[in-house]
FIGU-523774 format. One record per atom (N, C-alpha, C): residue in three letters; residue number from 0; atom name; y, x, z. Coordinates in nm, 4 decimals, m for minus. Layout:
N
+--------+-----+-------+----------+----------+----------+
! residu ! num ! atome !       yy !       xx !       zz !
+--------+-----+-------+----------+----------+----------+
!    ALA ! NUM !    CA !        Y !        X !        Z !
...
+--------+-----+-------+----------+----------+----------+
END
This chain:
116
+--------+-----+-------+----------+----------+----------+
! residu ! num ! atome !       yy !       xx !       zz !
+--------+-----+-------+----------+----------+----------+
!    UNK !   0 !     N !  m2.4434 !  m2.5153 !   0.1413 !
!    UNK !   0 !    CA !  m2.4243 !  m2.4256 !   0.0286 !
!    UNK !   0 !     C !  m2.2917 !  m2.3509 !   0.0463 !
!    UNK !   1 !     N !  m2.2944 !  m2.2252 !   0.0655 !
!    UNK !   1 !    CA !  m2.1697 !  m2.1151 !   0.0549 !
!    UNK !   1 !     C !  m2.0679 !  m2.1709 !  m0.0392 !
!    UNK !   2 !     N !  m1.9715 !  m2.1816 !  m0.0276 !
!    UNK !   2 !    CA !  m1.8683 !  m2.1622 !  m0.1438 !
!    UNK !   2 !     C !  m1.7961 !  m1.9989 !  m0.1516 !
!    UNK !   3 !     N !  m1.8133 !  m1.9853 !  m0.3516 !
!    UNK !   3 !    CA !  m1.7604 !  m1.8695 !  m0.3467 !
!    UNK !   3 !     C !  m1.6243 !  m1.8660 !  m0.4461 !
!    UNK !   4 !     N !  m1.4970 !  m1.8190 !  m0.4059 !
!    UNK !   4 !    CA !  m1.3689 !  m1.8431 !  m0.5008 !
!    UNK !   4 !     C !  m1.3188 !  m1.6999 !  m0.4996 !
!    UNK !   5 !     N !  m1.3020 !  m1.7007 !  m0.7006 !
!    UNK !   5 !    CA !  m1.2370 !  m1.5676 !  m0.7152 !
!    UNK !   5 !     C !  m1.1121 !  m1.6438 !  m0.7466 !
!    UNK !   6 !     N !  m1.0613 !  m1.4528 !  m0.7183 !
!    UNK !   6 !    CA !  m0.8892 !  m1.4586 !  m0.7808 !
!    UNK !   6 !     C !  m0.8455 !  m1.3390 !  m0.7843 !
!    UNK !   7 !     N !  m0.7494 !  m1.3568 !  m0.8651 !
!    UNK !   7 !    CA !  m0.7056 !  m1.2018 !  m0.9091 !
!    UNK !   7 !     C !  m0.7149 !  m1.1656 !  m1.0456 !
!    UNK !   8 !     N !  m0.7543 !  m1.2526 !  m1.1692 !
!    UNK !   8 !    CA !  m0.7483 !  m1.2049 !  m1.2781 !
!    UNK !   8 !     C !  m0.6295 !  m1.2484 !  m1.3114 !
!    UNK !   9 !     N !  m0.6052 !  m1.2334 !  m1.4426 !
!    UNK !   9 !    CA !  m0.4953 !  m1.2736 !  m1.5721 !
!    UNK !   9 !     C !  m0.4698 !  m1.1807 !  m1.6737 !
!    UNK !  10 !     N !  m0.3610 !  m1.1374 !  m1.7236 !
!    UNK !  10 !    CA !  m0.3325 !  m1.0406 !  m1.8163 !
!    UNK !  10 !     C !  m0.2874 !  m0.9434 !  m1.7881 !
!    UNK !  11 !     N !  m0.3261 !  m0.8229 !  m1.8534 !
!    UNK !  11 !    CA !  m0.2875 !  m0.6649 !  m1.8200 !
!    UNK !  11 !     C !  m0.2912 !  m0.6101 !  m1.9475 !
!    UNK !  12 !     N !  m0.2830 !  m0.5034 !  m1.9530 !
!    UNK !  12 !    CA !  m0.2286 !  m0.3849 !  m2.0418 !
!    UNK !  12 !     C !  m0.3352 !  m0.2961 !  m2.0582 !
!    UNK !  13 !     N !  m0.4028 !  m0.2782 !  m2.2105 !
!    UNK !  13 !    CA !  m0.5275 !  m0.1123 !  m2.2087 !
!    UNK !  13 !     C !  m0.4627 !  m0.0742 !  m2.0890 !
!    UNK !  14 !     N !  m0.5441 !   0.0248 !  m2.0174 !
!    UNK !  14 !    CA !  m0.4906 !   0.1312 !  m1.9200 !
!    UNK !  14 !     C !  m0.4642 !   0.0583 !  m1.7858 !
!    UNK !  15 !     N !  m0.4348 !  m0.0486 !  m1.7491 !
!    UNK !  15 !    CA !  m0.4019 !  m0.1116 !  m1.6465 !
!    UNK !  15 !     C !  m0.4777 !  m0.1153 !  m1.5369 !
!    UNK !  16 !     N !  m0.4433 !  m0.1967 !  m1.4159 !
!    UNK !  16 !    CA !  m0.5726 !  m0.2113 !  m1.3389 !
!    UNK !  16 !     C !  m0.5645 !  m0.4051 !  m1.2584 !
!    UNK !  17 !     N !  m0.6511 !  m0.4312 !  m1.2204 !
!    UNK !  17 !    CA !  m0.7169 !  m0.5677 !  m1.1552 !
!    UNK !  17 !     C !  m0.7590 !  m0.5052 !  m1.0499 !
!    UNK !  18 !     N !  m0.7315 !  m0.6019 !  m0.9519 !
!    UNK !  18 !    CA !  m0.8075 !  m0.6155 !  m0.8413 !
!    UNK !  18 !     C !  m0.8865 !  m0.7872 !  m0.8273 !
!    UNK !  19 !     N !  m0.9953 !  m0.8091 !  m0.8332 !
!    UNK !  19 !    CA !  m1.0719 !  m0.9317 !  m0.7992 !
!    UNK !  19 !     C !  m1.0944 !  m0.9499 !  m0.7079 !
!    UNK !  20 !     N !  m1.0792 !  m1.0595 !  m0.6423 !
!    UNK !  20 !    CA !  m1.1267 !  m1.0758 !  m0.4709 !
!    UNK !  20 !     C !  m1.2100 !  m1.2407 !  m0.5178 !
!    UNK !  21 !     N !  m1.3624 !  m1.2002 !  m0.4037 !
!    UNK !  21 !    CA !  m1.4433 !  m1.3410 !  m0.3917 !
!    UNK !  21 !     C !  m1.4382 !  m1.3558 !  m0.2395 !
!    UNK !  22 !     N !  m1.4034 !  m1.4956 !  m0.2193 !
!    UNK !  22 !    CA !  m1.3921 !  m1.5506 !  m0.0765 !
!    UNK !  22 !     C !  m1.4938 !  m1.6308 !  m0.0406 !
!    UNK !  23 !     N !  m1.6086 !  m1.5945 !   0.0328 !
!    UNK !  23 !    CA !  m1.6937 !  m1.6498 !   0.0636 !
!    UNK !  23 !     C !  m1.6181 !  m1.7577 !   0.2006 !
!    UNK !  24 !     N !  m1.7200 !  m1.8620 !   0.1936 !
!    UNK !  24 !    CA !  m1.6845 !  m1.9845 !   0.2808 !
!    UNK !  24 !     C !  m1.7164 !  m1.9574 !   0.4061 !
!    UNK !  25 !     N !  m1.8197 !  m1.8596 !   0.4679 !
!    UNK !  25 !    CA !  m1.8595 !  m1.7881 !   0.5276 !
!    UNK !  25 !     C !  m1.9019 !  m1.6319 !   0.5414 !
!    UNK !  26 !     N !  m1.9737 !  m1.6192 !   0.6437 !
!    UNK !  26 !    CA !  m1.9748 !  m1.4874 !   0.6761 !
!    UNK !  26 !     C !  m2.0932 !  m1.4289 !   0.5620 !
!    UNK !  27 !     N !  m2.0286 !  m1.3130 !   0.5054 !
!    UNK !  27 !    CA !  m2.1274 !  m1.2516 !   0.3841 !
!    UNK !  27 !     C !  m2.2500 !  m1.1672 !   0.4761 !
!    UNK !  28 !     N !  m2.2497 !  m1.1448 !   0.5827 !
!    UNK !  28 !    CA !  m2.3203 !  m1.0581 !   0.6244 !
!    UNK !  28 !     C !  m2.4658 !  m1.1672 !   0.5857 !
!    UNK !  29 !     N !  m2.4916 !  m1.2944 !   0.5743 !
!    UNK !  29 !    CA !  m2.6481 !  m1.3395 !   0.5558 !
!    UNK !  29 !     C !  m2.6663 !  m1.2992 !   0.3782 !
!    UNK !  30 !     N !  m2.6002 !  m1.1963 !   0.3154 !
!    UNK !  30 !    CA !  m2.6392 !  m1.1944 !   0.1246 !
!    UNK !  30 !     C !  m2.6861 !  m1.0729 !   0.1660 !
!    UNK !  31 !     N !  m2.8017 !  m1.0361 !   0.0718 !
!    UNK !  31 !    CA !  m2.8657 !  m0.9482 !   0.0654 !
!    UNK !  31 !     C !  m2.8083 !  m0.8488 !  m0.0598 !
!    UNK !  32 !     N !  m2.7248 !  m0.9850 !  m0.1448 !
!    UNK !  32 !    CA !  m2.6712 !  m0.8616 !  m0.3082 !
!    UNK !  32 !     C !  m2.5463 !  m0.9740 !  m0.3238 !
!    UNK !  33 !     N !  m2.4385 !  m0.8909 !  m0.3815 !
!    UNK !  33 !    CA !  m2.3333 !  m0.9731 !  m0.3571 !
!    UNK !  33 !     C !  m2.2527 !  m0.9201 !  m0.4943 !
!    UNK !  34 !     N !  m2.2349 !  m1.0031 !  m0.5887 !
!    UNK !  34 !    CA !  m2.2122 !  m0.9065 !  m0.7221 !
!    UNK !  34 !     C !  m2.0916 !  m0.9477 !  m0.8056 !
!    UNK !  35 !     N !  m2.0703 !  m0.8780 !  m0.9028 !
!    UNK !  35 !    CA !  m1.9454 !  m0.9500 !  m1.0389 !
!    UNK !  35 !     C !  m2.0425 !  m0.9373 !  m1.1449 !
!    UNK !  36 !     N !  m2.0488 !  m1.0932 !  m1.1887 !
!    UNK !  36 !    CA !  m2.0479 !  m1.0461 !  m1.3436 !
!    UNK !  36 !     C !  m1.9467 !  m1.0825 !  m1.4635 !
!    UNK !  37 !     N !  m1.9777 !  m1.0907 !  m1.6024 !
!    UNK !  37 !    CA !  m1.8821 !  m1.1493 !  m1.6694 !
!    UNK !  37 !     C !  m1.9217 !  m1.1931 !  m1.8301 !
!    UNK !  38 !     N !  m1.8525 !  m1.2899 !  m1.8458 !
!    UNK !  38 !    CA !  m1.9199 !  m1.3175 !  m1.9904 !
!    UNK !  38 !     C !  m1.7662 !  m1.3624 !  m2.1017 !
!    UNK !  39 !     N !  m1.7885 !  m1.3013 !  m2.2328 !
!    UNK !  39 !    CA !  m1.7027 !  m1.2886 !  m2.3028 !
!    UNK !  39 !     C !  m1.7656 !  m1.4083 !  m2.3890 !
!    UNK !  40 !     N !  m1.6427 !  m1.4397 !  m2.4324 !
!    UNK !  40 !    CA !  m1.6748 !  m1.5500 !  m2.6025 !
!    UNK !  40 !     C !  m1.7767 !  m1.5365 !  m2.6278 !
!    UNK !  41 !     N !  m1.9010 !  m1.6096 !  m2.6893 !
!    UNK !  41 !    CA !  m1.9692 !  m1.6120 !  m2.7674 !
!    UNK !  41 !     C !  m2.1093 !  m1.4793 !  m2.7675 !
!    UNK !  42 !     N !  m2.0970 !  m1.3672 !  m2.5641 !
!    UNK !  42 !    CA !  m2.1952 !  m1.3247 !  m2.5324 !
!    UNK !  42 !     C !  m2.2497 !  m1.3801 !  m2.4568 !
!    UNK !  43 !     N !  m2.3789 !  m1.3215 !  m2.3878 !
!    UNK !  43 !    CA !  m2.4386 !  m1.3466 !  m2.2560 !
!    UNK !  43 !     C !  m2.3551 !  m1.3290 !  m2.1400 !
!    UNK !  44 !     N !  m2.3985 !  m1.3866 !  m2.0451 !
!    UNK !  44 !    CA !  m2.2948 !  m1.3265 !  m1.9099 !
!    UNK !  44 !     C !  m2.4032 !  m1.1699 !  m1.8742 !
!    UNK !  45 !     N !  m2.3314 !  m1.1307 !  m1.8371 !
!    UNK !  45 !    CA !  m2.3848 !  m0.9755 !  m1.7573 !
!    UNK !  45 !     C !  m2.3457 !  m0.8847 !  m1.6166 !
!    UNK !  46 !     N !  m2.4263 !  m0.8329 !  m1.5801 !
!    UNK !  46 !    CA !  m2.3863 !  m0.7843 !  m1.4332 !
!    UNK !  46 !     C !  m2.3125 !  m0.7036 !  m1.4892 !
!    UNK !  47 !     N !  m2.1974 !  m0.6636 !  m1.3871 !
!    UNK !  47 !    CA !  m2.1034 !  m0.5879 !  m1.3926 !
!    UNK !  47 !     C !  m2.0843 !  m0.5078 !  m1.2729 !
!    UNK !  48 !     N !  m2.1058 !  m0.5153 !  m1.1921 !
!    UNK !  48 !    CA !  m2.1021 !  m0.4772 !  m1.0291 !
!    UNK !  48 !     C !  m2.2443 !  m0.5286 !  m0.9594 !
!    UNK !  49 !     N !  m2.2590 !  m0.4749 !  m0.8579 !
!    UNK !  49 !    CA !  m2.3634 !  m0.5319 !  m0.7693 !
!    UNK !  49 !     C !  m2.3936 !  m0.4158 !  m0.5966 !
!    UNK !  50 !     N !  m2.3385 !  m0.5479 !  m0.5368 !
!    UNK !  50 !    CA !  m2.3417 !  m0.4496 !  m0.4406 !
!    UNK !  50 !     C !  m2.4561 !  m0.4794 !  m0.2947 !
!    UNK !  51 !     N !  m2.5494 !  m0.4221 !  m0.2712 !
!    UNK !  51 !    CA !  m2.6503 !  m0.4634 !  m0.1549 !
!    UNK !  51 !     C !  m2.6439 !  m0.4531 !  m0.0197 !
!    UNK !  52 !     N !  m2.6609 !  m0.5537 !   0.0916 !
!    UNK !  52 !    CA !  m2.6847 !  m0.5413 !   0.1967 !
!    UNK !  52 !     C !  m2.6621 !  m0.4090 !   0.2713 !
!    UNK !  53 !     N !  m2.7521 !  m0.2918 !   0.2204 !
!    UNK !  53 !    CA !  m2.7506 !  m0.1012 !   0.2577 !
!    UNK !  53 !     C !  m2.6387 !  m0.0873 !   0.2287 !
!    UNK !  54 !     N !  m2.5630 !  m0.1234 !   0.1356 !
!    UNK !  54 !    CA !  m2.4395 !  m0.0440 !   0.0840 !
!    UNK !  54 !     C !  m2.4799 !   0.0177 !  m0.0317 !
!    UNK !  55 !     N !  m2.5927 !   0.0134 !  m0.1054 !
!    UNK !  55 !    CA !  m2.6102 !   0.0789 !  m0.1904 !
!    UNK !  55 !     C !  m2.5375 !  m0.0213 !  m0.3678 !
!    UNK !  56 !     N !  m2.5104 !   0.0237 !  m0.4316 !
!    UNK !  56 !    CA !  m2.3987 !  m0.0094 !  m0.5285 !
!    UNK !  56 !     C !  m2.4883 !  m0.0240 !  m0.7127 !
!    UNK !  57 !     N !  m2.4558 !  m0.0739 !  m0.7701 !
!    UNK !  57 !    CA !  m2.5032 !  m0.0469 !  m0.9127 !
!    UNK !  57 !     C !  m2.4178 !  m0.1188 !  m1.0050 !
!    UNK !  58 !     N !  m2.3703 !  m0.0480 !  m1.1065 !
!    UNK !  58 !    CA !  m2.2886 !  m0.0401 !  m1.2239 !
!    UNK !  58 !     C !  m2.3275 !  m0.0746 !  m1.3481 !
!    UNK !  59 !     N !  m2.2996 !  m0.1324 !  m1.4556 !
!    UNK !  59 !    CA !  m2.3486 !  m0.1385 !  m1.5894 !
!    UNK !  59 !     C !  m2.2860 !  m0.0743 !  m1.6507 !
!    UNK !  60 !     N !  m2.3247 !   0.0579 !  m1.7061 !
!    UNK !  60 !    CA !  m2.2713 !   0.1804 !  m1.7664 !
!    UNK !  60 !     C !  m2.1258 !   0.1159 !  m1.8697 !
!    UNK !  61 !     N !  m2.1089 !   0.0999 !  m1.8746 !
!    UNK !  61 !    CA !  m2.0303 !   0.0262 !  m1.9242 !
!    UNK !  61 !     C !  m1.8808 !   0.0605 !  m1.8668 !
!    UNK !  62 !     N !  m1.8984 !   0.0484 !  m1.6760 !
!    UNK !  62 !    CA !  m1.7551 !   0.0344 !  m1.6352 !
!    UNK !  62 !     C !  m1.7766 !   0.1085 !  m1.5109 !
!    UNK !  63 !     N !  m1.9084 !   0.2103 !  m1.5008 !
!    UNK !  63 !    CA !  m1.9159 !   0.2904 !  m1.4405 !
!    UNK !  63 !     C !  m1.7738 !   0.4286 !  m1.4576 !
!    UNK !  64 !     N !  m1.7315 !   0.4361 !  m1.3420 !
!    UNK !  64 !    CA !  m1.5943 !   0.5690 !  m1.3087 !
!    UNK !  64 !     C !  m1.5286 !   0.4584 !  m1.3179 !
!    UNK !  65 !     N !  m1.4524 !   0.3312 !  m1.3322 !
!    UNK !  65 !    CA !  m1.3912 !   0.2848 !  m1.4172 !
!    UNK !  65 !     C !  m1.3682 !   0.1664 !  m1.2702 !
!    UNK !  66 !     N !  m1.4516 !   0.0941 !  m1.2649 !
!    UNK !  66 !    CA !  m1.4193 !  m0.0163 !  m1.1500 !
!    UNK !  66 !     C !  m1.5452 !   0.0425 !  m1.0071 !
!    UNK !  67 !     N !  m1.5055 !  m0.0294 !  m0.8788 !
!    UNK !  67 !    CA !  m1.5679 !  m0.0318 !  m0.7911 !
!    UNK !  67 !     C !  m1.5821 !  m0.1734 !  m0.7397 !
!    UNK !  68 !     N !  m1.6644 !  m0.1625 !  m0.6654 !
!    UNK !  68 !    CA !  m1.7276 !  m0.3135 !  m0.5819 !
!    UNK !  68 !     C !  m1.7442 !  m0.2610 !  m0.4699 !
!    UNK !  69 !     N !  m1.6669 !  m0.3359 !  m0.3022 !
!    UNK !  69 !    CA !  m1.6472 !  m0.3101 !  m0.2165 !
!    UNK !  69 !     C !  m1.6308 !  m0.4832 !  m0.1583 !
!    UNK !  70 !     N !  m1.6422 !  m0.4574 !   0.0094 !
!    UNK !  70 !    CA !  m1.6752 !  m0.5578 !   0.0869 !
!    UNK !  70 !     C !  m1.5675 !  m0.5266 !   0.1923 !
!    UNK !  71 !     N !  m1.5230 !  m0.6182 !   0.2320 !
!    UNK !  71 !    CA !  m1.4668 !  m0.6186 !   0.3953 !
!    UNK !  71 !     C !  m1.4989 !  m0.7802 !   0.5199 !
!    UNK !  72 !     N !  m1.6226 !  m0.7183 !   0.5657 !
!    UNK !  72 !    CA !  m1.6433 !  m0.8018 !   0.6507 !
!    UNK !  72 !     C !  m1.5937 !  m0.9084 !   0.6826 !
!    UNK !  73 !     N !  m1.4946 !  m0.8548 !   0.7573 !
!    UNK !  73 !    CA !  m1.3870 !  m0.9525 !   0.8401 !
!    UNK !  73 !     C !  m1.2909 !  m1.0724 !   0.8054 !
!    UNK !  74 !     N !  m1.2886 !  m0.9970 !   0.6471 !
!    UNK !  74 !    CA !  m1.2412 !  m1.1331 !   0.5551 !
!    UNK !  74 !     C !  m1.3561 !  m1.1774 !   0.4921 !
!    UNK !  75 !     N !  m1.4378 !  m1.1725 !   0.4831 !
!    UNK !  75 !    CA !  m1.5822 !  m1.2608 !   0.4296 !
!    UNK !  75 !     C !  m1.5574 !  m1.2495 !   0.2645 !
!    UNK !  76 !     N !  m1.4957 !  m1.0986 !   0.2296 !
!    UNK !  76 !    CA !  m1.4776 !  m1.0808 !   0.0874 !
!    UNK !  76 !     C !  m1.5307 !  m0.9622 !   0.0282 !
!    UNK !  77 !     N !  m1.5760 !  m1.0182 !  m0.0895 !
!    UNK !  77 !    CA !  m1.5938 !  m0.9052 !  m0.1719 !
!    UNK !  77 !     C !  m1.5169 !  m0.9012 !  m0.3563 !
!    UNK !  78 !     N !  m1.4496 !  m0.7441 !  m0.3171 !
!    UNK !  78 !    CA !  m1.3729 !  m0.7142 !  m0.4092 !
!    UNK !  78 !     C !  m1.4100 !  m0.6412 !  m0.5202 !
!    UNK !  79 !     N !  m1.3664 !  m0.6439 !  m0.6514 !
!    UNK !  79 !    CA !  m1.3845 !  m0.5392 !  m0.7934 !
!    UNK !  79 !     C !  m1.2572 !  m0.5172 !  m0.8141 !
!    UNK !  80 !     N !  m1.1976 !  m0.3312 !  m0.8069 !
!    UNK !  80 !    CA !  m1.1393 !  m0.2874 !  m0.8499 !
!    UNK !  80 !     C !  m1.1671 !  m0.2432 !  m0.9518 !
!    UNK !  81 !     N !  m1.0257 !  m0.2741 !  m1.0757 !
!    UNK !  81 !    CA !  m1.0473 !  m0.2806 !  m1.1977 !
!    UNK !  81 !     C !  m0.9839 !  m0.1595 !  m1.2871 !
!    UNK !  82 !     N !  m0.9846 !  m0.0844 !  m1.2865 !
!    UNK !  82 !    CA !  m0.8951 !   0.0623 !  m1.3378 !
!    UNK !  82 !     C !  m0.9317 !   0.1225 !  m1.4750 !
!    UNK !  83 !     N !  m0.8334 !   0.1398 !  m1.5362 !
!    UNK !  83 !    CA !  m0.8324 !   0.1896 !  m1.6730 !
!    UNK !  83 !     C !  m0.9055 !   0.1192 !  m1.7806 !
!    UNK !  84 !     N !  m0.8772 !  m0.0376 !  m1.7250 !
!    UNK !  84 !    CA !  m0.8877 !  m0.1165 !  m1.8093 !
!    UNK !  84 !     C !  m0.8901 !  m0.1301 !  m2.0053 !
!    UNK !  85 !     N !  m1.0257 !  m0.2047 !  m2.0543 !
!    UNK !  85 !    CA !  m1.0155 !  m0.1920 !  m2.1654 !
!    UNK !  85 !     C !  m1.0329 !  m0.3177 !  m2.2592 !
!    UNK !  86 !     N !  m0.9695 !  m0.3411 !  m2.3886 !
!    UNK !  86 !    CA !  m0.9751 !  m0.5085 !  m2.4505 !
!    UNK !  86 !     C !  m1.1293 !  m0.5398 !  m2.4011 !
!    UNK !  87 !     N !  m1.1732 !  m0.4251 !  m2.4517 !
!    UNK !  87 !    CA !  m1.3454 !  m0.5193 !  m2.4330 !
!    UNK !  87 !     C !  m1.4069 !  m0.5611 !  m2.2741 !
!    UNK !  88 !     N !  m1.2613 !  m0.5356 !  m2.1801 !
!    UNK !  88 !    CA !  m1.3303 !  m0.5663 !  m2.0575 !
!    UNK !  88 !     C !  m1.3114 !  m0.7512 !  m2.0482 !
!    UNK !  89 !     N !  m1.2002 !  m0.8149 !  m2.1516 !
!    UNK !  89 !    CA !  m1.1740 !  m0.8948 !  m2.1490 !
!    UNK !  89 !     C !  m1.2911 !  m1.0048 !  m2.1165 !
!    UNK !  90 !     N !  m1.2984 !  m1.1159 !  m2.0445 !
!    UNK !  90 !    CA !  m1.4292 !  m1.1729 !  m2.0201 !
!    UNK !  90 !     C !  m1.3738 !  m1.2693 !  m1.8774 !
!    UNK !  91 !     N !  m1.4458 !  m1.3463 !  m1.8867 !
!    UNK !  91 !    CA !  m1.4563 !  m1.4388 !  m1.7792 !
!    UNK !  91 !     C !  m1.5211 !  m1.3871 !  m1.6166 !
!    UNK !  92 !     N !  m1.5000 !  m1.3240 !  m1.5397 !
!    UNK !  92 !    CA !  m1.5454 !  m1.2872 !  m1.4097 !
!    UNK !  92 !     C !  m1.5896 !  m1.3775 !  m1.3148 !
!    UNK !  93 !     N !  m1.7361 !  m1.3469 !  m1.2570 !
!    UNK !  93 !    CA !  m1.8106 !  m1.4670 !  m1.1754 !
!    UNK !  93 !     C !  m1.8494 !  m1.3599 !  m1.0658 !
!    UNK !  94 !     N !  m1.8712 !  m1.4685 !  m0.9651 !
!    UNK !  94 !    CA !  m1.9028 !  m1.3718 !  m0.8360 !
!    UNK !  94 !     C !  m2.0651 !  m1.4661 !  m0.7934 !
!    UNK !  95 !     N !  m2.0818 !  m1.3401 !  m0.7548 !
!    UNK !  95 !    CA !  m2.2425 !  m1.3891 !  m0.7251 !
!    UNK !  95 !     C !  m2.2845 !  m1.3636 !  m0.5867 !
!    UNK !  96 !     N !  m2.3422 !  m1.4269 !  m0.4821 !
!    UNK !  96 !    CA !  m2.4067 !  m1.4431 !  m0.3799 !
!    UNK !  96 !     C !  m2.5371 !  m1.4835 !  m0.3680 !
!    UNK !  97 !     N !  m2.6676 !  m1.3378 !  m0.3731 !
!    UNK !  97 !    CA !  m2.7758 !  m1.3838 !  m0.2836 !
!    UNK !  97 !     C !  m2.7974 !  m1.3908 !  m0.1885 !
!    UNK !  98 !     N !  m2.8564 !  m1.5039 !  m0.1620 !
!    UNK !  98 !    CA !  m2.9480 !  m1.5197 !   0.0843 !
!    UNK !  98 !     C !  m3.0206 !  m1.4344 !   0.0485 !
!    UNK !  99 !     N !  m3.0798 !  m1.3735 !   0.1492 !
!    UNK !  99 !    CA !  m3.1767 !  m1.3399 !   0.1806 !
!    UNK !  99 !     C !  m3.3319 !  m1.4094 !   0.1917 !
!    UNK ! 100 !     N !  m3.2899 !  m1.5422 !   0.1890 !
!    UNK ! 100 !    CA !  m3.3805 !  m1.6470 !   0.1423 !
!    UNK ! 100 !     C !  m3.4003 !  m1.6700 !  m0.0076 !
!    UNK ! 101 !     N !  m3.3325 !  m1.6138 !  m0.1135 !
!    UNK ! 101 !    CA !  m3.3065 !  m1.6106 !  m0.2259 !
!    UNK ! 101 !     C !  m3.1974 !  m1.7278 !  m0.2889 !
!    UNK ! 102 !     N !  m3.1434 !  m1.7980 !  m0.2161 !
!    UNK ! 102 !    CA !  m3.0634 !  m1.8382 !  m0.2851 !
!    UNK ! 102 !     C !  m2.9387 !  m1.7770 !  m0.3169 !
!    UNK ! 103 !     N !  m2.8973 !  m1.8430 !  m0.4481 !
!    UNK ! 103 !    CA !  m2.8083 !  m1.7705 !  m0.5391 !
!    UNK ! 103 !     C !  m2.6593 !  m1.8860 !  m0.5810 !
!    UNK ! 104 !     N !  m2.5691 !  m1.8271 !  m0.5363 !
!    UNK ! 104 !    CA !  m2.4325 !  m1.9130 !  m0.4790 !
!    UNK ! 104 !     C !  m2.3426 !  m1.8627 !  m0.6223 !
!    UNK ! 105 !     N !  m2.2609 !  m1.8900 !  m0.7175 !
!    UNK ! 105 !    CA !  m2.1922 !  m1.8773 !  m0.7806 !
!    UNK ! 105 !     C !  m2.0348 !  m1.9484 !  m0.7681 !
!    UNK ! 106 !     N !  m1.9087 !  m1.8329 !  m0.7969 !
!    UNK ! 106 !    CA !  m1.7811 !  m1.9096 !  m0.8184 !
!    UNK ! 106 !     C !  m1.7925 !  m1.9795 !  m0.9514 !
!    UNK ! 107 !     N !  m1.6159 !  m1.9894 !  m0.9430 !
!    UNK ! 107 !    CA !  m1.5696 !  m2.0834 !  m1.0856 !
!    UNK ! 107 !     C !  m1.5594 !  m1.9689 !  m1.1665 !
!    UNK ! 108 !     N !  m1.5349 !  m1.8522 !  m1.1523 !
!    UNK ! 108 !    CA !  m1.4733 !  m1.7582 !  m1.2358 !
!    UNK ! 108 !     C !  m1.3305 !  m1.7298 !  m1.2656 !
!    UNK ! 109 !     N !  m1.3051 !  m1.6559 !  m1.3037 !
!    UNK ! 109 !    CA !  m1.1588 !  m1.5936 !  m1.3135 !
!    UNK ! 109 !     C !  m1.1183 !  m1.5067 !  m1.4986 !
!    UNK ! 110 !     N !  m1.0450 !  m1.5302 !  m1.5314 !
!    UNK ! 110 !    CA !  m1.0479 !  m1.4828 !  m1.6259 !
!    UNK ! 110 !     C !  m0.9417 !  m1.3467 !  m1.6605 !
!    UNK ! 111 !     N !  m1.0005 !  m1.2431 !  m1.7044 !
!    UNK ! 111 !    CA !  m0.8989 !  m1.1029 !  m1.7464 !
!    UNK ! 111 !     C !  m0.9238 !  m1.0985 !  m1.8649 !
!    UNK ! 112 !     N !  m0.8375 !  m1.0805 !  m1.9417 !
!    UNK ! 112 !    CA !  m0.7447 !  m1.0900 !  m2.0448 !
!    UNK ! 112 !     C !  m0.7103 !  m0.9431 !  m2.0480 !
!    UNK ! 113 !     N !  m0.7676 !  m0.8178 !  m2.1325 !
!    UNK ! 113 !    CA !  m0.6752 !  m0.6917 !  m2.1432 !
!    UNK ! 113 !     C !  m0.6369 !  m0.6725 !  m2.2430 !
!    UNK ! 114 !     N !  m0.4839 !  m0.6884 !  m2.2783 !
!    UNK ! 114 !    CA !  m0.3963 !  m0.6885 !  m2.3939 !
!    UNK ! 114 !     C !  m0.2917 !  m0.5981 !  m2.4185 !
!    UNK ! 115 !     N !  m0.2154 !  m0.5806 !  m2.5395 !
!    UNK ! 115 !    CA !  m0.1050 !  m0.5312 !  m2.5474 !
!    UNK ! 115 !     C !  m0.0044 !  m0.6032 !  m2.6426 !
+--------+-----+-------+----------+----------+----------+
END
């Protein structure tokens, strides 16, 4: 089973920015979708990022212009840049890994906090 560890949250400022990094235990090239999501107090968790195998990308209107989801091979990571941060982005951040076999690998999560 993959292990996946984020880092990079804590507290920021409306307007601010995060960078999230997930460290896969191995090489990401066997995930077919490799994603962020996040769940606040007392919601559902929800996709937030999602990024596929092609390179092709998908957003939850939400934080579309706003954050990106990007990969770098070589470190076996995948990152969410977090920009122009807002309270309601506040939420617990999980990183998600599908195989291509369908299994589905989850971190501990990370938590952002956007305050003033």
């Amino acid at each position: 089973q993959v292990q996946l560890v984020e880092s990079g949250g804590g507290l920021v400022q409306p307007g601010g920015s995060l960078r999230l990094s997930c460290a896969a235990s191995r090489s990401i090239f066997s995930f077919n979708f490799m994603g962020w999501y996040r769940q606040a107090p007392g919601k559902q968790r929800e996709l937030v990022a999602q990024l596929a195998a092609t390179g092709n990308t998908n957003y939850a209107d939400s934080v579309k212009g706003r954050f990106t989801i990007f990969r770098i091979y070589a470190e076996n990571t995948v990152y969410l840049q977090m920009n122009r941060l807002k309270p309601e982005d506040t939420a617990v951040y999980y990183c998600n890994g599908v195989e291509a076999d369908g299994r589905s690998s989850w971190g501990q999560g990370t938590q952002v906090t956007v305050s003033s």
